[in-house]
N, C-alpha and C positions, 0 to 999 in steps of 0.2 A: 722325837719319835719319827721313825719315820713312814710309818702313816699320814701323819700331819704334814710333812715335807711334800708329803702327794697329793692334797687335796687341792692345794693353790697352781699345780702344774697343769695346763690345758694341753691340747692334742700336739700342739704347734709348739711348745715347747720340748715337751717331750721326744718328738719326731729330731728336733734338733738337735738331740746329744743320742740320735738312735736307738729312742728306748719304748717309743711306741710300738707295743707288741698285743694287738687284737685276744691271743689267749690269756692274756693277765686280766683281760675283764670277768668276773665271778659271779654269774644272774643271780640276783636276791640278796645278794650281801657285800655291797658300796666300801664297806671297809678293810673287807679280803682284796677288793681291787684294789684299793690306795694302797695296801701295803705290800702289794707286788709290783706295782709301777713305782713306787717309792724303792723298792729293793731294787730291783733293775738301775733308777739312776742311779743311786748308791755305789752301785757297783759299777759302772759306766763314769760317773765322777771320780771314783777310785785310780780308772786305769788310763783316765785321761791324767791325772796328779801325775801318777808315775810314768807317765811316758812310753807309754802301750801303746801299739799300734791298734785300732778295730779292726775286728772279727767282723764276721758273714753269714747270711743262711743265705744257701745251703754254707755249713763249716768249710767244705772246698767246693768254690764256685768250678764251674761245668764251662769250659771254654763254648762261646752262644746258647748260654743257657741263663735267664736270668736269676741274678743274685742282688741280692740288699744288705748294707752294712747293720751288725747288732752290736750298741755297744756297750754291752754288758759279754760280750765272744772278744777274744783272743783269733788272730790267724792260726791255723791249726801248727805250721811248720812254726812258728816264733815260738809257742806255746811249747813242743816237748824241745824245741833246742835251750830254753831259757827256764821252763818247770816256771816262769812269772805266775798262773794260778793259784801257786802254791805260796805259803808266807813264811816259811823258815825252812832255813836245810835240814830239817829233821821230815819236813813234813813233804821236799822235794824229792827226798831221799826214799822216802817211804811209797809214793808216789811210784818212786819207777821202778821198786824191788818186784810192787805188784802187779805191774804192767809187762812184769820182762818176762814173765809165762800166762799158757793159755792153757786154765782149765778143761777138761771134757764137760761138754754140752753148757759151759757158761754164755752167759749171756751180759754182757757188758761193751758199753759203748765207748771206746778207746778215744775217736775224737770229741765227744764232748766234755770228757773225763778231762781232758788237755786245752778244752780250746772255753768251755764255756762257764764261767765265774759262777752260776748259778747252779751249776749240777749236782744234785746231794750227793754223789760220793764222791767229788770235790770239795765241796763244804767239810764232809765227816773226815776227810783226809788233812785239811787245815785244822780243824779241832783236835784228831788225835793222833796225830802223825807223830808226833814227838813220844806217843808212849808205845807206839808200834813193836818195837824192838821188848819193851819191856813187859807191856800189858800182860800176853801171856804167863812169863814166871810169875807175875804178881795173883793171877788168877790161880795156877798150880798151886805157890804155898798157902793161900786160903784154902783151897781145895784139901792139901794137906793136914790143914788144922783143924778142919770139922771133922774130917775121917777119924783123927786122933782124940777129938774129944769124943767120937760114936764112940771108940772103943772104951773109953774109960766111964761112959757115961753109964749110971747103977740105977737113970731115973727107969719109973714104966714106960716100956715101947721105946725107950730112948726118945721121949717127950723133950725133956731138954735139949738134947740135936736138933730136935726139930725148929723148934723155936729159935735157936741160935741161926738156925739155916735160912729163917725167913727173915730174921732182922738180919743178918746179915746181907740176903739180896736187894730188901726195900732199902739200907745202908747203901749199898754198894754204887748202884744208879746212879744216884745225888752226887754221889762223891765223884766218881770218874768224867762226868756235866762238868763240877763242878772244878776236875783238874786241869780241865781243857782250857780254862778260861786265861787269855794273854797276865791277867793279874797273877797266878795263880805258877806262874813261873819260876821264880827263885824255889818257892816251894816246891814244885815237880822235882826239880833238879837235885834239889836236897833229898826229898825221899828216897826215887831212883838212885841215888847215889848208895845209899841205906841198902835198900832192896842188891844191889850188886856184889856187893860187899858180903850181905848175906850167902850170894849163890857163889863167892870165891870170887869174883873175879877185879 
């Protein structure tokens, strides 16, 4: 767990692989802090394995301005020359489809999106970057199939759509969590393969 990984690291430790970070302490609950100073090395042991250089706050240090290494950050310039944030080319790939335009009035933070290992929609982009492309149509022909059963459906109020509509959302959750998962790989691939086949292509 790594919780547990966190509870035997002291200040002095931590500082040493750049992972002492002041807002990971959680007042009144000891175990939400260990398992975000456990997350930080985690990921800070991670990118030392592979051969990452450390990252920095501020993410671009301010020539006479002081900066501190975090190493659980990525250099911003390494980061989108290399997508290294990122764990597979589906999920680098996806990565920059949605970075390469700028919605009106969005609000999204481009260099930590690139530079820092902990940012949930960096995390949600490692999870489901690989169904990016397909997610979508998968969600249409569901979509399609409850329409079709509204219309043939002879219950009252079309009670049975209904039902089918909510097992099917409390279903759906679980499962796409559950596609995300590295184990769960061969299987994606097969399905998606399925699902393509389906739409022609």
């Amino acid at each position: 767990m790594i919780g547990n990984m966190a509870e035997a690291l002291s200040q002095e430790e931590l500082e040493a692989l750049h992972c002492w970070e002041p807002e990971d302490r959680v007042p009144g609950r000891p175990a939400m802090t260990e398992f975000r100073r456990g997350l930080r090395r985690h990921q800070a042991l991670w990118r030392e394995a592979n051969g990452h250089p450390v990252g920095s706050h501020p993410i671009v240090p301010r020539s006479g301005k002081p900066s501190r290494s975090v190493g659980s950050r990525l250099p911003l310039d390494y980061a989108r020359a290399t997508g290294a944030s990122f764990l597979t080319p589906e999920a680098r790939d996806a990565a920059r489809a949605r970075t390469s335009f700028v919605e009106p009035h969005q609000s999204f933070d481009h260099q930590r999106f690139w530079a820092d290992l902990l940012w949930s929609p960096t995390l949600a982009v490692n999870l489901f970057g690989e169904l990016a492309t397909d997610l979508p149509r998968v969600l249409w022909m569901i979509h399609l199939g409850l329409i079709y059963y509204w219309l043939i459906d002879e219950s009252p109020n079309q009670q049975r759509t209904r039902r089918l509509t909510d097992t099917t959302l409390d279903l759906l959750v679980p499962l796409l969590r559950a596609a995300s998962l590295p184990l769960m790989g061969p299987l994606r691939k097969r399905a998606l393969k399925v699902i393509r086949a389906i739409d022609g292509e």
